[in-house]
N, C-alpha and C positions, 0 to 999 in steps of 0.2 A: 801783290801780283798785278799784271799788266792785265788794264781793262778795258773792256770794249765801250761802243754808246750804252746808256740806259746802266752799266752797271759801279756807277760810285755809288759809295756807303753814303749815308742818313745815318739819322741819331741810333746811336745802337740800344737795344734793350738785347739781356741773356736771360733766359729762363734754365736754370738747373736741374734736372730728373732725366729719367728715362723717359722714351720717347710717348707713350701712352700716359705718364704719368701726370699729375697737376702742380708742380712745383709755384714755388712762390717767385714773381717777377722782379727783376729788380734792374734799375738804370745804372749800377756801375760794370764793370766788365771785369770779371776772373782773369786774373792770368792761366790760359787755361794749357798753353803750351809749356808754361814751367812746371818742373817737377812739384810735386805735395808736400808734404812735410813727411818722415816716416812717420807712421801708426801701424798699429795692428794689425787691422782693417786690409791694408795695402797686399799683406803677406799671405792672405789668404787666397782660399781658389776659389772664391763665391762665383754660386751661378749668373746665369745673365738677370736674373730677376730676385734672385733672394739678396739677403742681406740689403744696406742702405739703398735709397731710391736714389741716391745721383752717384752708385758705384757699377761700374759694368766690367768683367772680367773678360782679357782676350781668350777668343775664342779659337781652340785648334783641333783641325781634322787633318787626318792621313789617309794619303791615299795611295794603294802598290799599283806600280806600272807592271802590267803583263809582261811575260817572258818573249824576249827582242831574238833577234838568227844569233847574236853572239851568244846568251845565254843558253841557248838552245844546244849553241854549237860547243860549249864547255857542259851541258850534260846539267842543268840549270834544275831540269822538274827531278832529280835526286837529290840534290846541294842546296836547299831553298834555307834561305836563315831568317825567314818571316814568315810566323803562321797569323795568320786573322782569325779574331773571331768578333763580328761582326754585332751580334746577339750581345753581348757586354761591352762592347764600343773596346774589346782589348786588344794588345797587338805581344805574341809573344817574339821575341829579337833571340834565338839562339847561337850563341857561342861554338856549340859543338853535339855531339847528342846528348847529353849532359849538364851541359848547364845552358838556363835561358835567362834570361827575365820578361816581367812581362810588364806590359806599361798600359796606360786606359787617358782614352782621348775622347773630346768630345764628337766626335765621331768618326767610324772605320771606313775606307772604300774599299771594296776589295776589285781584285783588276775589271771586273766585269761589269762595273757602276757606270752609270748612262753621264755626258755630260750634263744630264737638265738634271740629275737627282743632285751633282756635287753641287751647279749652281743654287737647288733650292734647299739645301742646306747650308753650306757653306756662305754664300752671299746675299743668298734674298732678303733675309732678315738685315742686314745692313743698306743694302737697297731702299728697304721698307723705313727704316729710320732715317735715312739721307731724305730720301720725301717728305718725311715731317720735318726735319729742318734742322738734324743733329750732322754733324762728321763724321764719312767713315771711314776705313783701310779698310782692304783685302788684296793679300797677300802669299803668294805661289813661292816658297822657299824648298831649297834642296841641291840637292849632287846634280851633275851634269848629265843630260839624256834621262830624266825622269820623268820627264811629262809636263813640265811646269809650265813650258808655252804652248803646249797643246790645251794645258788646263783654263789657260787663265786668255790667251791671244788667239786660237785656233777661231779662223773667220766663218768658215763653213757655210760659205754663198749658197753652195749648191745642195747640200744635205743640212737640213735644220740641225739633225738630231746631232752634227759633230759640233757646233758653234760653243765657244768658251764662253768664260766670265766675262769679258768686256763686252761683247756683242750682247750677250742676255742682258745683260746689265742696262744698256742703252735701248735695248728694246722695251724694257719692264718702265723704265725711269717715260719713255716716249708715249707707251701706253699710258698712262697715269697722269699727265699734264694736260693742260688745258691753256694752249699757244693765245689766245686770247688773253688770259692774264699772267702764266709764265712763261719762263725762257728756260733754256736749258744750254749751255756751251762747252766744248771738251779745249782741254791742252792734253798733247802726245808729246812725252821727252823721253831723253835717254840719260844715262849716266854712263859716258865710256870715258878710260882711264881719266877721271875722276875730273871731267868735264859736263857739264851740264849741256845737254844740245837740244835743240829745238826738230821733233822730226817730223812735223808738217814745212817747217820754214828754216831747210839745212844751212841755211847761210847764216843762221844765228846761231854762233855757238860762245861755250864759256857763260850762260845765263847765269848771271851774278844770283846769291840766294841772302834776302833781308827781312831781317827780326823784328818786329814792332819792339821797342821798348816797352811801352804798357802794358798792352796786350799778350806779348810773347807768340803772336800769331806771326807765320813763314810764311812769304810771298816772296815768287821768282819774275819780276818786274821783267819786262821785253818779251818772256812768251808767249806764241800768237795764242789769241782765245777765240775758238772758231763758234759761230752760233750755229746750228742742228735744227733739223724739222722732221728730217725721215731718217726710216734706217737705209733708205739706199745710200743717202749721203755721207752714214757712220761709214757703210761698205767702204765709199770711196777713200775717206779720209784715213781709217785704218791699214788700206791698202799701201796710202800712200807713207804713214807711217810706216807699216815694214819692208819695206821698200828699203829708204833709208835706214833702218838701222843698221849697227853692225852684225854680222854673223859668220860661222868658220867651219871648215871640217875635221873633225877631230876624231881619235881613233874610236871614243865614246860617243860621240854624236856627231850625224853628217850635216847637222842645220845646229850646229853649239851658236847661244845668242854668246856675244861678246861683248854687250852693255845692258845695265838694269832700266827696264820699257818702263813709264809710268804715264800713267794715263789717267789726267784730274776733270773729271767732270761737274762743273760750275751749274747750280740749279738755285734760281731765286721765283719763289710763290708768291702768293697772295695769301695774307693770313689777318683775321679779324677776331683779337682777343680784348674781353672789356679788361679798358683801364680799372684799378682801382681811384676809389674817390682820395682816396688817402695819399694818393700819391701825385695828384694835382691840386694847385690852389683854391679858394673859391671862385676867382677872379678866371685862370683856365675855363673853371665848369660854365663859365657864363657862355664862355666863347667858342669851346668846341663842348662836341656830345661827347655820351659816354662812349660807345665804340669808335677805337682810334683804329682805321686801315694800318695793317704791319705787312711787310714784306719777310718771308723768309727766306734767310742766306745759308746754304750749306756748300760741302765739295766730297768727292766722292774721290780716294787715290786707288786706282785700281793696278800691282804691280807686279811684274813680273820680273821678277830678279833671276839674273844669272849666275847660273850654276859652279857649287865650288868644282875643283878640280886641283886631281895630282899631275904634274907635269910627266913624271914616268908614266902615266895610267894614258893620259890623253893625247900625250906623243907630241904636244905642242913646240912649234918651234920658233926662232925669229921674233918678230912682233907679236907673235899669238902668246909667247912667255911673256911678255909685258904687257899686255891685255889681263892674262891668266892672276898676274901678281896684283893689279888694281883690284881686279873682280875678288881676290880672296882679303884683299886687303880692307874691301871696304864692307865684305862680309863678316869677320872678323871683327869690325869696330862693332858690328851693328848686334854681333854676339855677346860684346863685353856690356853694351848699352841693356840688353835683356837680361844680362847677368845680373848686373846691379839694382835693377827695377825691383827683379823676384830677390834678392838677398835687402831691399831696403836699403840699398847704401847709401850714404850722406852727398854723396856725389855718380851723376851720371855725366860717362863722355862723349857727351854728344857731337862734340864739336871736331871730335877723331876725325870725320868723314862727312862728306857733303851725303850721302847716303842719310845717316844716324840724324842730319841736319833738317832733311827735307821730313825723313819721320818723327819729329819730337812729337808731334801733336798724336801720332797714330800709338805709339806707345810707352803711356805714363799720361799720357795728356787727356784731350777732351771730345776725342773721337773714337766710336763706338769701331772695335778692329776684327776680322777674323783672317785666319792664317792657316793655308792649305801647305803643308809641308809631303812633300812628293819622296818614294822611295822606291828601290828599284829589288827584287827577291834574290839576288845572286848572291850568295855568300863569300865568294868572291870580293865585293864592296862590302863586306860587312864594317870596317870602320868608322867607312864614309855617311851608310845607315845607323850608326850605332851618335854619331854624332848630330845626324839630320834629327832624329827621336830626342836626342838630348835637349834639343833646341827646341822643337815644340816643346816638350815637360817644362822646361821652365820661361817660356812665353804664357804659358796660359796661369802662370802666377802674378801673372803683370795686369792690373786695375787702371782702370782709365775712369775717370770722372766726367759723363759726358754732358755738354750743354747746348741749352739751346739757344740759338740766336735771330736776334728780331730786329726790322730797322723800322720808324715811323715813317708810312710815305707823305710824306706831306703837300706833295703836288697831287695824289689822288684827293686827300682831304681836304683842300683847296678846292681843287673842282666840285667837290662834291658840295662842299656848303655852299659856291657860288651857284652850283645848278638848284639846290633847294633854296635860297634866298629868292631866287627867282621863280619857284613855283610857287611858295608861300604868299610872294609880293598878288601874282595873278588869279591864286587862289583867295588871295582878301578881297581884289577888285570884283572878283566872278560872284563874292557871294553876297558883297552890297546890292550887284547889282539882283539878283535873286532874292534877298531879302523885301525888296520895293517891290519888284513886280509879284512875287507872294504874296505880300500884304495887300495890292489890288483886289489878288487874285481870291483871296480871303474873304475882303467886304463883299465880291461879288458872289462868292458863294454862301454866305452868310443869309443872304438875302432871299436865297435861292432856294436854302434850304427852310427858312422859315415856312415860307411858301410851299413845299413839299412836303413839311412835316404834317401841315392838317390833312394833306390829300393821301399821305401813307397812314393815317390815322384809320380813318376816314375805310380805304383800303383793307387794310390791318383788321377790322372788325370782321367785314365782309369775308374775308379767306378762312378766318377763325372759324364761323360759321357752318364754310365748304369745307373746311376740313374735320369739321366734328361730323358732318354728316358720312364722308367717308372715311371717317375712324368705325363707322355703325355699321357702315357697307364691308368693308374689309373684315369685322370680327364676325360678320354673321357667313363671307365665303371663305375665312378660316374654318368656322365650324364642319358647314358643309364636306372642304377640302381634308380634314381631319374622320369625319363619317366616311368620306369615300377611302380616305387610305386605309381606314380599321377592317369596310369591306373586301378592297384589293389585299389585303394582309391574311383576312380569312380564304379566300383563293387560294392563294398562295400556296398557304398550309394543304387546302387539299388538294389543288397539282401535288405538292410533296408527297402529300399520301398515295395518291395514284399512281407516280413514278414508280414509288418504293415499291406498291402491289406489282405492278408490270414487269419492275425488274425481278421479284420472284418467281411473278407468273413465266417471264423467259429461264431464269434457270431450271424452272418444274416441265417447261416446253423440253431443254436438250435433255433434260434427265429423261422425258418419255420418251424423246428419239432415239436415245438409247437404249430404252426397253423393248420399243416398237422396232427397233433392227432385230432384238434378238426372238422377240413374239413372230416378227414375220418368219424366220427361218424355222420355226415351231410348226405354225400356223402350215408352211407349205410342204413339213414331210404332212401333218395331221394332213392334208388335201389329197397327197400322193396317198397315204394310207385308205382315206374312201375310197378311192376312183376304183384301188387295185380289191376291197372291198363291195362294191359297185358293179364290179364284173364279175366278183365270183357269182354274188346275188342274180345275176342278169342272166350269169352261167346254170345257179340253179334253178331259175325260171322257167328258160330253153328246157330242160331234162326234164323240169314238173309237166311243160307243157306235152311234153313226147309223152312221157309217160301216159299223161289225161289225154291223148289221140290214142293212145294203144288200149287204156281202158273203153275210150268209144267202141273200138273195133271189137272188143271182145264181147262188150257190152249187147252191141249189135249183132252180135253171133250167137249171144247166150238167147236175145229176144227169137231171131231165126231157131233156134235150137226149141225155144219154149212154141213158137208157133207148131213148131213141125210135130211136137209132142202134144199140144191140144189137138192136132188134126189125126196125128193118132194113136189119141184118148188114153195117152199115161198118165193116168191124173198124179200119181203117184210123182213120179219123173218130173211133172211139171210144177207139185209143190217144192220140192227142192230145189229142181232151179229157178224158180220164183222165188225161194227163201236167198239162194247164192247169190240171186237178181238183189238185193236189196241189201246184202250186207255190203255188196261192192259198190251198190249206188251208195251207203250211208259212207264208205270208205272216202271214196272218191268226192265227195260232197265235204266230208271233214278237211280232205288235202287240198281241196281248191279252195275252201275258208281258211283256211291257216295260211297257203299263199297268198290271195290278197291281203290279210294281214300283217302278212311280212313285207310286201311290195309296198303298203300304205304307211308301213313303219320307215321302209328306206328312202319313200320318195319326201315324206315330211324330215327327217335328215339329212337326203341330199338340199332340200330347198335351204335349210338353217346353216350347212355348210357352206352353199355357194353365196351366201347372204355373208358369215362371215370372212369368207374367201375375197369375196368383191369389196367388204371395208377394209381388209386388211389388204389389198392390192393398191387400192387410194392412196393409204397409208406409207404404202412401198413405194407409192407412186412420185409423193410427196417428200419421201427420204431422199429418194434419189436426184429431185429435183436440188434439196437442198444440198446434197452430194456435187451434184454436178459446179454448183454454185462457189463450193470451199474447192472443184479442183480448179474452176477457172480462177478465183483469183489467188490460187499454188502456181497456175501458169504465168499468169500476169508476174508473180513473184518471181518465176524463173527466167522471164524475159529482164525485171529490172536486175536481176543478180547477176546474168551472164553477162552484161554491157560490161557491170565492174569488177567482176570477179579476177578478169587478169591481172588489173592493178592492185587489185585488192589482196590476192595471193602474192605480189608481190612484198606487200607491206605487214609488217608483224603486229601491227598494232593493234588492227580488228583482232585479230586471231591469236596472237602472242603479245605479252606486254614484256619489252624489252629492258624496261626500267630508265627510271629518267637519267638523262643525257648520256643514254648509252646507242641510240636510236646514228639510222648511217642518213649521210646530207642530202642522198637521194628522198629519204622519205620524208624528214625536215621541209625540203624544199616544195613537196607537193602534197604536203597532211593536210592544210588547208582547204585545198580541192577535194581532197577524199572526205572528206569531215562533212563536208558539203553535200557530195552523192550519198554518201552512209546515212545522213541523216533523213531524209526523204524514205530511204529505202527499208531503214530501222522502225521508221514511225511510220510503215507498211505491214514490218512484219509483226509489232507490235499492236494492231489493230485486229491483223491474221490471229495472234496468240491469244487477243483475249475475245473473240468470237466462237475462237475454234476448240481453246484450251490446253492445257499444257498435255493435259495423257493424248487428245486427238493427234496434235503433231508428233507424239514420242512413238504413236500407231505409227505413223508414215514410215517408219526408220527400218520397219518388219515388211515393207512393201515388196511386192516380187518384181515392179517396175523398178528397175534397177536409177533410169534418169529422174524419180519422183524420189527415192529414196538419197540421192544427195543431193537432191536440193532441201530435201528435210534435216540430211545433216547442217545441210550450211545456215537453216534456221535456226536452230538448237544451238550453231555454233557462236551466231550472232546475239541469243538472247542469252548465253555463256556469258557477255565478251561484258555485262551488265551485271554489277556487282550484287544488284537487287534479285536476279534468277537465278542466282550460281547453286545457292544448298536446295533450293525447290528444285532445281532439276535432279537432284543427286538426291533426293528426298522420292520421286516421283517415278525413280526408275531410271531415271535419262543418260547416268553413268554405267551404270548395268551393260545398258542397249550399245552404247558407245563401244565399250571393251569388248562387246559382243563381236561386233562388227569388223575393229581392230584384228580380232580372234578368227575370223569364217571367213572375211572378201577377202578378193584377188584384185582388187581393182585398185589402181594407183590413185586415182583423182578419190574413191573412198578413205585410203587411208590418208589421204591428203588434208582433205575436209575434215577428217574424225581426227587426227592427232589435234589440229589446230583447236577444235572443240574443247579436248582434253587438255588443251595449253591453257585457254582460257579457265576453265575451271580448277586449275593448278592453282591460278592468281589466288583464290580464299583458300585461308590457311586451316582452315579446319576441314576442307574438301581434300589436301593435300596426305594426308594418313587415311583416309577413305579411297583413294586409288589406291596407293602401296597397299593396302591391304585384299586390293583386290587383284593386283596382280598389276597392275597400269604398266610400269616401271620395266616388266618385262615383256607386256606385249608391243611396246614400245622400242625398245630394245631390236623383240624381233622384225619388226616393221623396216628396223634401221639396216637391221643384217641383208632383208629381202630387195629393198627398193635400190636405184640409183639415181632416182628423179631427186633435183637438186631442192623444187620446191617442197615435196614433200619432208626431204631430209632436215629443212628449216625447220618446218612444224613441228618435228620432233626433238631437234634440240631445244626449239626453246620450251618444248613442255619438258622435258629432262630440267632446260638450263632453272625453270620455276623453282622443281621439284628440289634442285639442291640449295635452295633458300631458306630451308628449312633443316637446323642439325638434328633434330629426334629421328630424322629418317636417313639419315648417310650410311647407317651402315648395311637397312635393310635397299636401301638403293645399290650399294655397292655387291651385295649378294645376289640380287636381281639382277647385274648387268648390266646398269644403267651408267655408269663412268666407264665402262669400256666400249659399251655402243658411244656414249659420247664422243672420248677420243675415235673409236672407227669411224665414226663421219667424217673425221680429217680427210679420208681417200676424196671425197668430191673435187676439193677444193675451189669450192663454189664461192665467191663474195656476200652470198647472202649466208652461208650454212656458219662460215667459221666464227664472224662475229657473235650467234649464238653459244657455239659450242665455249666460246672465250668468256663469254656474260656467265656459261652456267657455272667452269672452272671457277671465275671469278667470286662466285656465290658460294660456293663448296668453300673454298678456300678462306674466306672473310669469317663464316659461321665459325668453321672448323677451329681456326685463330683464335676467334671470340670462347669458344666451349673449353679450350684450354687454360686462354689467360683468364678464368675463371675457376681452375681447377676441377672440371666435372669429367676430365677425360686427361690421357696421357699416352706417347705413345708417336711411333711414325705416324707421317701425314696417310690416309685411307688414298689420296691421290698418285703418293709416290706406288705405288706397290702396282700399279697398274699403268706405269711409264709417265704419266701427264707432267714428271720435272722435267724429263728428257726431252719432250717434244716443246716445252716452254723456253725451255734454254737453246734450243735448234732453230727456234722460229719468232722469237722477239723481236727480232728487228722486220720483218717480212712483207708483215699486212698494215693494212690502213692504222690510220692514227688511233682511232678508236675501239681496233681492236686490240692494238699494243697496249693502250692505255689498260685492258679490262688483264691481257696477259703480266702487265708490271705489276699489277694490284697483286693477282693471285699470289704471283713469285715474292713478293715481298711479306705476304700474310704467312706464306710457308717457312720464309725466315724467321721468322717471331716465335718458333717453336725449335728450342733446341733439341731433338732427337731426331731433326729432321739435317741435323751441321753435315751428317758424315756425308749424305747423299748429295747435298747442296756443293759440298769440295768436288766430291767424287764426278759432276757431272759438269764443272766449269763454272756455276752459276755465282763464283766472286768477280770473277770479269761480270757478270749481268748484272751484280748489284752495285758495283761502283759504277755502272755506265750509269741506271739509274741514278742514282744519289747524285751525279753529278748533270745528266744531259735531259731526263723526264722533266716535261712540260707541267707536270702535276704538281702541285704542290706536297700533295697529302703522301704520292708514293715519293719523291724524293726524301723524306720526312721517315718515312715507314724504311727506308734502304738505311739511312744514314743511321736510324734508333739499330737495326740489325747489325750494320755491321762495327757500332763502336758496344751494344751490350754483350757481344758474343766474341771470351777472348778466343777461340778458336778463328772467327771473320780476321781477327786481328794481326796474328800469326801469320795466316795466307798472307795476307796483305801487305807486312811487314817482309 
């Protein structure tokens, strides 16, 4: 081949093996472009790496070109005569409905394959080997309008993801060198009617094609070899290649190529492998080193052949049928050339065609090949596919023995021992002179040190000395430092001890606070009982006292009465009423002793009651203090909750756990920041909780302050939302108090707050049959029936959507109400409510699935019987991404059970599973569509 500056050959060396492999070197050269001898070996389909290490088998991929307007327009997606199946690299080819066959390649594209997945299959690996410095082909074979120059030539300046094999190729090959020690240059040619042309440099045509005799290596001597640095520069030059080529409009293709593109990419490295000794004289090894600089020479033919064609088929006429007739002519040769390779035959015709000429070396020879064979679904071309298939199958019987090739550069190895001859020469001189001034520098310290050895002697004693002295110093304030840490140690222990009493001594403190609430309300009827006590007392004082004034008076009447009878002289008269005189004084005398008696009894009473009344008023005094104390920082609580409570009700995560990545991008987007504020605000109420205790806060919930009592719920609902509080609250009462609530208010922001509670406590699966059993299920339900507030309506589905995460309760859930309140939240149509209501389906459905394909149940889905197929199949396509995702799940979990076939016909949902199977971004539900609709021959039927 025609060569530029810097690239004539040197001594050649070939190494034989696969490109990774260590083959043995050797200085004669293989004919590596003539056929092998037959063997066995030849006839097999070895992988690229089993079997012998210097055999490599061509490698073939297929790939179907999507349905075109004409296919379209003949009714193409019923008549297809190519199935793929991808998963076993096979490709079934049918004939009719009836008979097919089926063929297996190294690997399938089906029309939806990206251009970088065919290039890094199909060429990277040969890429990868041309770098190290083997040969390679690849090669775009097929019917006309397949795809082959989009596969192999398509430039794709503007969009990366369309650019073909030649462009990757020269990208991959540009990334990987290192322009300092290699080059890399391309030739672009054509082969039009059976002419060689030059399509960087049109004015050269007819490039002669010559055989090394030795070698049996092809070069086309006069084609320009351009040298490369970027790819804009590939840009240009490919530009300018198609440009130039031929190309025509045909009834099959409106860009049909009319000559085969080939495009040889020239790359020589730097490569440094040790000689053996064995294989240079003794007299060499004097002269040069062991490692000899090698350059590695390889070429890369990267080709796009033109498409066979029927003259009837393509409409071709004039020139285009003499075009048509070389292009089949010299396809044709290159068929019989593959034919004889895979049958071993004693003879290959290479020489048919300048085509068959330019690839001897790509196959049968000594370059490593792969071959993308293009086909198009129309049954229609079925011959024309049926023969493209042919041609792969027995391409990839064809063995290539590939080699490696190496040149000595002997201009670098020249330079190199000249520049080390002259470092060695300056490094002799550098070290004489070093060596003398050394040896100066030697006696002078020789001298030097004599003389400093007796003064470090000398020295030396003197430190020993100081330093044993404070070896004596240091072990006796280790001691010390040891005594003092044994006593900081005993400390220690008893701060510990003292702690630990304190912290008893505080919880014997709230235990008495609790007793001292309930002594005080004791204490102040017993005070109200004295007082009213107290008065009667005071009342029968008052009456004793009347009374003893009325006895005076009589008293005083009786003495009048006794005077008036001494003066006249009834002795008689006046002993008796002097006897009456003195039983009413002793009367009267007893009754006024027995009242102060009584008054001395009640006032030492009163004194012991108002003694314990005033400790026990302190005491009250002191409660209340500390009352005042737990509601100011419940205030402070309700001041940091209300800043975030709107974002926070926005967000399901405190409050409901949505499950992972089923969460919407709004909440994604700003969890971060909430994570943030919650957490401040958490290790608030977390400090609240354990000051105050779990039953104090579950008091608040019984509050008749209606603004104290939801923020107490939104405590409970917070310390819910923490997996560590979840059965202690449900242990303590706290779910009770919840359902209660659920059960009695009217208030929308309570049942707001209290469902979301109940979501949270949903999350532990053992709390989960402790609602259901309490009723949860249904006063939740009710809640759903009563409200129309959108935030509340969330809270609730997602404690519903917990609750059906669990199958032991579906069915007492579905008795309760809870899948029909479900679906009735559909009326909202709220962006927050439905993604729950689709999360909880989602969880019914998946369980439900599971408790089947286990055989623990049987039977229609509990979802169908309460409408949720019909609203699933009305509304799949509707809502956000993510909620469709959670809606595909379901729908595909309910196909997994056949007794649910008749509803799934009955309701449309075979259109929803094929759109699935074919358009879900999901892996798992297009997987889940595809297992339903090929196990269920009923899916099949419809379908069919």
């Amino acid at each position: 081949m025609a060569t530029g500056g810097g690239w004539a050959p040197a001594r050649s060396v070939e190494r034989h093996g696969a490109p990774r492999g260590g083959g043995t070197r050797s200085k004669s050269v293989a004919p590596g472009l003539r056929r092998p001898s037959p063997s066995p070996a030849r006839s097999r389909a070895a992988t690229d790496n089993g079997g012998s290490a210097d055999s490599c088998r061509v490698r073939v991929a297929v790939r179907l070109r999507p349905n075109n307007s004409e296919d379209l327009a003949h009714g193409s997606d019923f008549d297809s005569c190519v199935e793929l199946q991808p998963e076993s690299k096979r490709l079934k080819l049918k004939k009719n409905n009836w008979s097919c066959e089926s063929y297996k390649f190294d690997e399938v594209f089906s029309e939806n394959a990206s251009q970088k997945r065919v290039y890094e299959v199909v060429a990277k690996p040969v890429v990868e080997s041309v770098l190290e410095g083997y040969n390679g082909t690849v090669m775009a074979y097929g019917q006309t309008g397949t795809g082959k120059t989009y596969t192999v030539g398509r430039l794709g300046k503007d969009d990366p993801s369309e650019r073909g094999i030649m462009v990757r190729a020269l990208e991959h090959i540009l990334s990987s060198m290192s322009f300092e020690t290699d080059r890399v240059a391309i030739s672009y040619l054509q082969l039009y009617l059976e002419s060689v042309q030059d399509l960087l440099a049109p004015e050269k045509t007819n490039i002669p094609i010559v055989e090394d005799a030795k070698t049996g290596e092809v070069s086309l001597p006069g084609a320009a070899i351009v040298e490369i640095k970027d790819l804009e520069h590939v840009f240009h030059l490919l530009q300018i290649g198609e440009a130039n080529r031929h190309a025509a409009n045909t009834k099959m293709n409106t860009e049909s190529s009319r000559s085969h593109a080939i495009l040889i990419i020239h790359l020589q490295r730097s490569s440094r492998i040790k000689e053996e000794k064995s294989s240079l004289s003794n007299d060499m090894h004097d002269i040069f080193p062991d490692d000899l600089p090698l350059v590695l020479k390889s070429k890369l033919l990267i080709v796009d052949l033109a498409g066979s064609e029927r003259i009837d088929k393509s409409g071709s006429e004039g020139h285009m049928i003499e075009e048509a007739k070389f292009i089949n002519l010299s396809l044709t040769s290159l068929g019989k050339c593959i034919n004889a390779l895979a049958e071993n035959s004693p003879h290959i015709p290479t020489r048919d065609s300048k085509l068959t000429r330019i690839f001897r070396d790509s196959f049968g020879g000594t370059a490593r090949t792969s071959l993308v064979v293009t086909i198009g679904p129309s049954s229609r071309h079925y011959s024309e596919t049926s023969s493209t298939i042919m041609f792969g199958q027995r391409a990839m019987k064809v063995v290539n023995t590939i080699k490696l090739k190496e040149e000595v550069d002997y201009k670098i190895l020249y330079k190199k021992m000249e520049r080390e001859v002259d470092q060695l020469t300056s490094e002799m001189e550098r070290q004489q002179k070093l060596i003398k001034s050394e040896k100066m520098q030697l006696d002078k310290k020789l001298k030097e040190s004599e003389g400093s050895f007796h003064d470090l002697r000398m020295t030396s004693n003197i430190r020993i000395e100081n330093l044993e002295k404070e070896k004596c110093e240091l072990e006796s304030t280790v001691k010390t430092l040891m005594r003092d840490l044994e006593e900081e140690r005993g400390q220690k222990n008893m701060l510990s001890e003292q702690i630990a009493e304190l912290e008893k001594l505080l919880d014997e403190n709230k235990q008495q606070q609790l007793e001292n609430l309930s002594r005080t309300k004791v204490l102040t009827d017993t005070t109200k009982e004295h007082e009213k006590k107290m008065e009667e007392l005071l009342r029968q004082l008052q009456e004793e006292r009347h009374c003893s004034s009325s006895l005076k008076d009589r008293m005083s009447i009786l003495q009048q009465e006794l005077c008036d009878a001494q003066s006249s002289t009834q002795e008689s008269m006046a002993r008796e009423l002097e006897k009456k005189l003195t039983e009413v004084t002793e009367e009267f005398t007893c009754q006024v002793q027995s009242l102060k008696e009584k008054i001395s009894e009640l006032i030492s009473e009163k004194e012991v009651i108002y003694k314990e009344l005033k400790s026990t008023q302190e005491k009250v005094q002191q409660e209340m203090w500390q009352r005042q104390g737990l509601e100011d920082q419940i205030l402070r609580l309700k001041q940091s909750t209300s800043d975030n409570f709107a974002e926070e009700s926005k967000t399901s995560d405190c409050m409901v756990r949505t499950g992972s990545g089923l969460g919407n991008a709004t909440f994604v987007s700003k969890s971060g920041k909430i994570r943030e504020a919650l957490s401040g605000q958490r290790g608030t109420i977390s400090k609240i909780f354990e000051e105050v205790g779990l039953p104090n806060v579950l008091a608040l919930l019984k509050s008749e302050d209606l603004d104290v009592q939801i923020h107490a719920v939104k405590v409970v609902a917070n310390l819910a939302a923490e997996d560590i509080n979840q059965e202690k609250i449900v242990e303590e009462g706290g779910l009770d108090a919840l359902l209660s609530l659920l059960e009695t208010s009217e208030n929308t922001t309570i049942y707001r707050v209290t469902a979301g509670a109940v979501a949270n406590l949903a999350m532990n699966g053992s709390n989960q049959g402790v609602i259901m059993n309490k009723g949860g299920a249904r006063l939740l339900a009710n809640v759903a029936s009563k409200t129309e507030d959108p935030q509340t309506l969330r809270m609730v589905a997602g404690a519903i959507a917990n609750l059906c995460g669990n199958e032991k309760l579906h069915l007492m859930l579905k008795q309760d109400g809870g899948i029909k309140a479900l679906l009735g939240m559909v009326r909202s149509g709220h962006a927050d409510v439905i993604p729950q209501i689709a999360r909880g389906i989602a969880n019914f459905a998946k369980c439900e699935s599971r408790v089947i394909s286990q055989g623990h149940r049987k039977g229609r889905s509990l979802l169908i019987e309460d409408g949720v197929l019909t609203w699933m199949v009305a509304n799949s396509t509707r809502f956000s991404a993510s909620t469709r995702r959670h809606i595909e799940l379901a729908f595909c979990h309910l196909a997994q059970n056949e007794d649910n076939t008749c509803d799934i016909i009955a309701s449309g949902g075979i259109k929803e599973l094929l759109r699935i199977s074919r358009e879900s971004p999901r892996d798992d539900a297009r997987n889940l569509a595809k297992k339903a609709l090929d196990s269920n021959p009923a899916f099949l039927r419809e379908v069919q």
